[in-house]
N, C-alpha and C positions, 0 to 999 in steps of 0.2 A: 492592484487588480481587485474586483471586487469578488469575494469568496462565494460561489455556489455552493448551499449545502450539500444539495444532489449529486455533485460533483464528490464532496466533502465525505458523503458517507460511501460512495461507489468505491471512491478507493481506497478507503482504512476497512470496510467490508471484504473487498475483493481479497485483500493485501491479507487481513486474517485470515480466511478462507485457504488461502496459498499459501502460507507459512503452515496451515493446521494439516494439509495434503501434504507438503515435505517431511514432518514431522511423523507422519503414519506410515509412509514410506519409508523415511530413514531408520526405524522401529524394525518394518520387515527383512531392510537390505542387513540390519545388525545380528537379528535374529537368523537371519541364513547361514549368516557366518558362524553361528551358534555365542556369538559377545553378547547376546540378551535370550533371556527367556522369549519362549514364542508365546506373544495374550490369545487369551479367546477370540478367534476370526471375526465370531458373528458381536461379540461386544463394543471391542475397540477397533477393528477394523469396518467393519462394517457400522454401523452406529456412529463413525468417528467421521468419515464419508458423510454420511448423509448429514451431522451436520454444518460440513467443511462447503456439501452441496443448499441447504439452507443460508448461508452467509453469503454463498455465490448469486445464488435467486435475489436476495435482501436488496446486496450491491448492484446487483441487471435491475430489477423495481426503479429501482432511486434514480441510477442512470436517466431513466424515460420522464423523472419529474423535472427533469432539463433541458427537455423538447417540445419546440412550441407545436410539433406534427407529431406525435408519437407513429402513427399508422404511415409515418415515411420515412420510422428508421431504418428499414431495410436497406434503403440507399445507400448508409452512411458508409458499407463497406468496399462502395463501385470504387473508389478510387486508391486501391487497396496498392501498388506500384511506390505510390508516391506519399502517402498520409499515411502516417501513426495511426493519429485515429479509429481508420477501416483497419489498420492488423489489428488494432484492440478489440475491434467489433467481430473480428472471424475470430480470432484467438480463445475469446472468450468462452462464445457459447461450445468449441473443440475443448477448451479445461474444463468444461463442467461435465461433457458427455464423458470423459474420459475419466474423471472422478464420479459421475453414475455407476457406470461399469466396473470400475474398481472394486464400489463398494460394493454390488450388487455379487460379483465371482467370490466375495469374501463372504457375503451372506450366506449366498448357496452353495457357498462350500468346494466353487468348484477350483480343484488344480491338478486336473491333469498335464502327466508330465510331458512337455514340449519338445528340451532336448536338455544335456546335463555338460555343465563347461567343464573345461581340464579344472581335477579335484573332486570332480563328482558332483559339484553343485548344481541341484537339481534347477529347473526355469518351469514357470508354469505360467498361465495367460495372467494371473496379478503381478508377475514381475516386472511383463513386457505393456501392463499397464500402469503400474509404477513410473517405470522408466520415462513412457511416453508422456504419463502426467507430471512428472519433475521438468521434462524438455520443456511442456506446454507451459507450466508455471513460471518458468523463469524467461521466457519468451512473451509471456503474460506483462510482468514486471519491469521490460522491457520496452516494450510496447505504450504502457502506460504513462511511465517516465518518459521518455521520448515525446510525447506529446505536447511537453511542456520542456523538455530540455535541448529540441531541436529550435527553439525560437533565440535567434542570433540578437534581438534586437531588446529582449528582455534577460539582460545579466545575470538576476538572480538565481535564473533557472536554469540559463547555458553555460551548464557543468557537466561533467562526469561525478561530479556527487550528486546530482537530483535523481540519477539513474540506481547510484549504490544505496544514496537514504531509503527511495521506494523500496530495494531489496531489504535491507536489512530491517527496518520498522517494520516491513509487513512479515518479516519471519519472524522476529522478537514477537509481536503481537500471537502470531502462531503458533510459536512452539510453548508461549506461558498458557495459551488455550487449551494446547496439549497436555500440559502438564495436570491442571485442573483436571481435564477429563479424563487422563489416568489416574486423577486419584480415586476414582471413581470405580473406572474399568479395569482398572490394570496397576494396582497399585505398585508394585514390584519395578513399573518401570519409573514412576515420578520422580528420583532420582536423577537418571540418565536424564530425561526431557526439561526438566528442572536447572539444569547445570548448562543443557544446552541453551533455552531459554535466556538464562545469565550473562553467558557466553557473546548472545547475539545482541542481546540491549546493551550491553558493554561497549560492543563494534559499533552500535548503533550509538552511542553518546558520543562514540570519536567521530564518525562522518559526519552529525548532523552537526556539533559541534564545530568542523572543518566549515563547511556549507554555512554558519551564522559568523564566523571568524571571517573568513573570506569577503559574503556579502556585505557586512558591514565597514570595508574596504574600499567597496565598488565605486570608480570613477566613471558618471552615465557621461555614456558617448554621445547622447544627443543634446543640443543645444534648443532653445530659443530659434533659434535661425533655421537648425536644419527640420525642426517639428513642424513651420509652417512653408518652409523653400524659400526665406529671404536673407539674402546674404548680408543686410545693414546692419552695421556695430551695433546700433544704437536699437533698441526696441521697447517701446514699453507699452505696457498692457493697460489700459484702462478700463475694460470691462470683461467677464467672461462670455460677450454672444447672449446670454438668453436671459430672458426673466423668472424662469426655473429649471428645473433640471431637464436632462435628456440621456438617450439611450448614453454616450457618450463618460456624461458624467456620475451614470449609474454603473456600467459598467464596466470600466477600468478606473475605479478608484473605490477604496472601502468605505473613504467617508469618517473612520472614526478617529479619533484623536492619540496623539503620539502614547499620552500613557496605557490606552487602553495596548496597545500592542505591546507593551512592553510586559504591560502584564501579563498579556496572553501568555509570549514566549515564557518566562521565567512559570508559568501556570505548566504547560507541557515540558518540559526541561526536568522540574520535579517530580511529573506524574509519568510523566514517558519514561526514564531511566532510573533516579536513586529509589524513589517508593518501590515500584516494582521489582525490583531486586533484593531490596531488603524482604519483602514479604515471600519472594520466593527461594532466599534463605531458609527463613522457617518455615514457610509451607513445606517444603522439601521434608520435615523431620515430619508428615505424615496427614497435614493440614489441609483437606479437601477445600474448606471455607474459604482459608486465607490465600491457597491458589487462585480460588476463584476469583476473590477480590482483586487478584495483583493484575488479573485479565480485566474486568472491570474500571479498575484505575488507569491502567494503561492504555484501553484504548480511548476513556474518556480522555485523554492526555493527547492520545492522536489525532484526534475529530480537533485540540485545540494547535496541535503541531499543523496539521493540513492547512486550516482554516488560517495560520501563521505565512503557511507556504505562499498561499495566493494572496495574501494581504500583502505581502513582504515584497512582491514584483511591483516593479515601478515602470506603468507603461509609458513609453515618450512622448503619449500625445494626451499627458497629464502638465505636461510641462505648456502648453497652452489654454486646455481647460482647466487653468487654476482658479483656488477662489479669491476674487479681488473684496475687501471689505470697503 
């Protein structure tokens, strides 16, 4: 397939945006239980929101550089029963209002108490917005995934890993964002977020790893015969149709040559998982810089992981528009 960048940066945006809102959240749910220090509301929570809501905007932008109607996207969610797509389109802008308000109750301080669960644990409207923004993010991620892993006819994507990579890449990207931006706000926690970060591009090198092991396996099920509907043994191709390109051969195929992708892959492979790790090693001992960098590096690694994802699918009606020299 051929890679949209628009595509490319909506979801490694979106994906860190929702790993940086998990991270702010799993911070509060820890601190209730009193296992973390509580940061400054209006610092790290609030400030950490708006900019988990700044990546979210980034990602919606980008989104619209992939519509040849922008002023009719609203449509895209009518058929919301049956297409991925539309839950991504309602899903979305509900995880951003919900991460507004998040961060907005944490600016203003406000938390009146709601009701208190067995143990005393108090609940206040940043809880029940917590919660609802974790439901919405991973429904988010869901949503996203399925777009591309509900198509039966492109293997590489019709998996239960294309669903776990999107989770887990876009919380690794998240939570080393987070870490970064507590070294900042809240340094007390970089630790905790730090190790969790670790934690998640670890998981993230097995899935994605699974997901390149597997694809490179892949036996395509479509033939010659069945790409065009004729059933004769024998078929050969002497021309591709046209005397230059077309929507066709622009848009399900990448065009570039076997090494450049190999590069690619083995490019994010190193910047997706071992870099960033080891920098978030030593960031950890206090290194606001070298956090920042390991977000930096990694998600430049993503944009080349994505860009990998949709080059890596093989659509079947490449197996007729091939190039004849």
């Amino acid at each position: 397939m051929h890679p949209a960048f628009s595509v490319i940066f909506l979801t490694t945006l979106i994906g860190a945006a929702q790993g940086l809102f998990l991270a702010l959240f799993t911070v509060q749910s820890y601190a209730a239980f009193k296992l973390l220090p509580q940061p400054d509301a209006h610092a790290f929570y609030g400030q950490g929101s708006l900019l988990a809501l700044v990546l979210l905007v980034a990602g919606l932008g980008a989104s619209f550089l992939h519509l040849g109607h922008p002023e009719r996207a609203w449509r895209s969610a009518a058929m919301w029963r049956t297409s991925w797509l539309s839950r991504e389109v309602i899903v979305l802008p509900a995880f951003m209002g919900v991460v507004f308000l998040y961060g907005l109750a944490h600016w203003m301080d406000w938390h009146p108490l709601l009701m208190a669960l067995p143990g005393g644990l108090p609940v206040d409207p940043t809880a029940i917005l917590g919660v609802a923004g974790t439901l919405l993010a991973f429904a988010l991620f869901i949503c996203t995934a399925m777009i591309y892993a509900c198509l039966k006819f492109l293997g590489e994507w019709h998996s239960p890993l294309t669903v776990i990579n999107y989770i887990l890449l876009g919380g690794a990207s998240g939570f080393t964002l987070a870490a970064a931006f507590a070294a900042v706000t809240a340094p007390e926690l970089v630790s905790f977020l730090g190790g969790w970060a670790a934690i998640i591009t670890l998981l993230g090198l097995v899935s994605r790893s699974a997901s390149l092991y597997r694809n490179a396996r892949l036996k395509p099920k479509s033939t010659l015969q069945t790409a065009i509907g004729i059933k004769h043994p024998r078929i050969v191709q002497n021309t591709q149709g046209f005397m230059g390109g077309s929507f066709n051969t622009r848009e399900f195929f990448h065009g570039q040559p076997v090494a450049v992708l190999r590069g690619v892959k083995w490019f994010f492979i190193v910047a997706v998982f071992p870099v960033p790790l080891l920098l978030l090693l030593s960031g950890m001992q206090g290194g606001a810089a070298v956090l920042a960098v390991a977000f930096v590096v990694q998600y430049a690694g993503l944009l080349a992981e994505r860009w990998f994802f949709f080059a890596q699918a093989n659509h079947p009606q490449n197996l007729y528009y091939q190039s004849i020299a």
